[in-house]
C-alpha positions as CSV (number, residue, x, y, z in Angstrom):
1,X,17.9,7.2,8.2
2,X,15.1,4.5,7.1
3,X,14.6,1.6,9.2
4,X,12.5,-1.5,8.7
5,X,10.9,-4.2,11.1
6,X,12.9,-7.7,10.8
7,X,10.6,-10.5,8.9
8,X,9.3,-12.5,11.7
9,X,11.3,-15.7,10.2
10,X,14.4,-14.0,10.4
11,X,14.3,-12.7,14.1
12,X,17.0,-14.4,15.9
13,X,16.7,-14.7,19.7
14,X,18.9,-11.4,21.6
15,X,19.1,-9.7,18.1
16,X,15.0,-8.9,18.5
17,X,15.8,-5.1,18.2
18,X,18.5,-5.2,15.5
19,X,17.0,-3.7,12.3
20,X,18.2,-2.8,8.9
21,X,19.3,0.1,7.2
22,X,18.4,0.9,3.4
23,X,20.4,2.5,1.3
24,X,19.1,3.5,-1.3
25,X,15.2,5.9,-1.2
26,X,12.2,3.6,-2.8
27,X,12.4,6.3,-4.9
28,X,15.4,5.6,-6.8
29,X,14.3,2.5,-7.7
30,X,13.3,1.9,-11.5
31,X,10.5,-0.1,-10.4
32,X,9.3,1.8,-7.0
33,X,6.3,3.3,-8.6
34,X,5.0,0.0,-9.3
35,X,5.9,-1.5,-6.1
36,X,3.8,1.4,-4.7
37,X,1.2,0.4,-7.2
38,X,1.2,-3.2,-5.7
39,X,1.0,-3.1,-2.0
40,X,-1.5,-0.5,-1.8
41,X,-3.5,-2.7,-4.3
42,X,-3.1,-5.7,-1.9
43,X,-3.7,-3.4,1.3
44,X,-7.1,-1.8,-0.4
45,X,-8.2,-4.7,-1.7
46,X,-7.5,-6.3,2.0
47,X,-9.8,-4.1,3.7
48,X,-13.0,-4.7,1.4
49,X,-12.9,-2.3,-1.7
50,X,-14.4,-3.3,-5.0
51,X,-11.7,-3.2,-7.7
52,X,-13.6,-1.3,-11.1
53,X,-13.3,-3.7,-13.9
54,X,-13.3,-1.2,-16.5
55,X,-10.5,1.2,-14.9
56,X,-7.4,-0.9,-12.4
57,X,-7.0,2.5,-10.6
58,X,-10.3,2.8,-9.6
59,X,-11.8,1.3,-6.8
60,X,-15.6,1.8,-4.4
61,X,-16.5,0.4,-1.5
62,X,-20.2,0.3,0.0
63,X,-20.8,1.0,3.8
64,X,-23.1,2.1,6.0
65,X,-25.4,3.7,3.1
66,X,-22.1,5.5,2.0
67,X,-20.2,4.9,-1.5
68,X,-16.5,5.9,-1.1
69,X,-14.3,5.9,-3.9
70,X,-10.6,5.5,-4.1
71,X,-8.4,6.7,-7.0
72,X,-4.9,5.6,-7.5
73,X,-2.9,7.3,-10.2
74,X,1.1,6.7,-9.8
75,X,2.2,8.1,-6.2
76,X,-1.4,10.0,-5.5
77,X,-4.5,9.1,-4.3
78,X,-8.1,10.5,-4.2
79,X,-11.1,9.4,-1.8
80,X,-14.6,10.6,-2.2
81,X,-17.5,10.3,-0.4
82,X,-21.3,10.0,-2.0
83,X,-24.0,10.1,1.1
């Protein structure tokens, strides 16, 4: 079973751990891939990385001397490092 955490709006006092169940897979979705797509653009682009202008599926992020890169391409991803 999948189960997700209540909204913290929603959370109604002595039903804290009630939870619901989905029932359907993200994957059956017609538009799951792009959901996919969109919160781990919002989640990358959260934690500092450079979208590439030239290439939405592309993005780098500078630290510590280090360039990583990050590669989306519909459900994969791809990180490298160049010291």
């Amino acid at each position: 079973m999948l189960y997700m955490k209540q909204p913290e709006c929603f959370v109604q006092k002595g039903q804290e751990n009630m939870m619901c169940l989905m029932k359907k897979s993200l994957y059956r979705l017609k538009q799951s891939l792009r959901q996919w797509y969109k919160q781990s653009n919002s989640f990358i682009i959260k934690v500092n990385y450079t979208r590439c202008e030239y290439d939405s599926c592309v993005y780098s992020k500078q630290c510590n001397g280090d360039l990583t890169y990050l590669l989306l391409y519909v459900d994969d991803m791809l990180i490298a490092v160049r010291k």
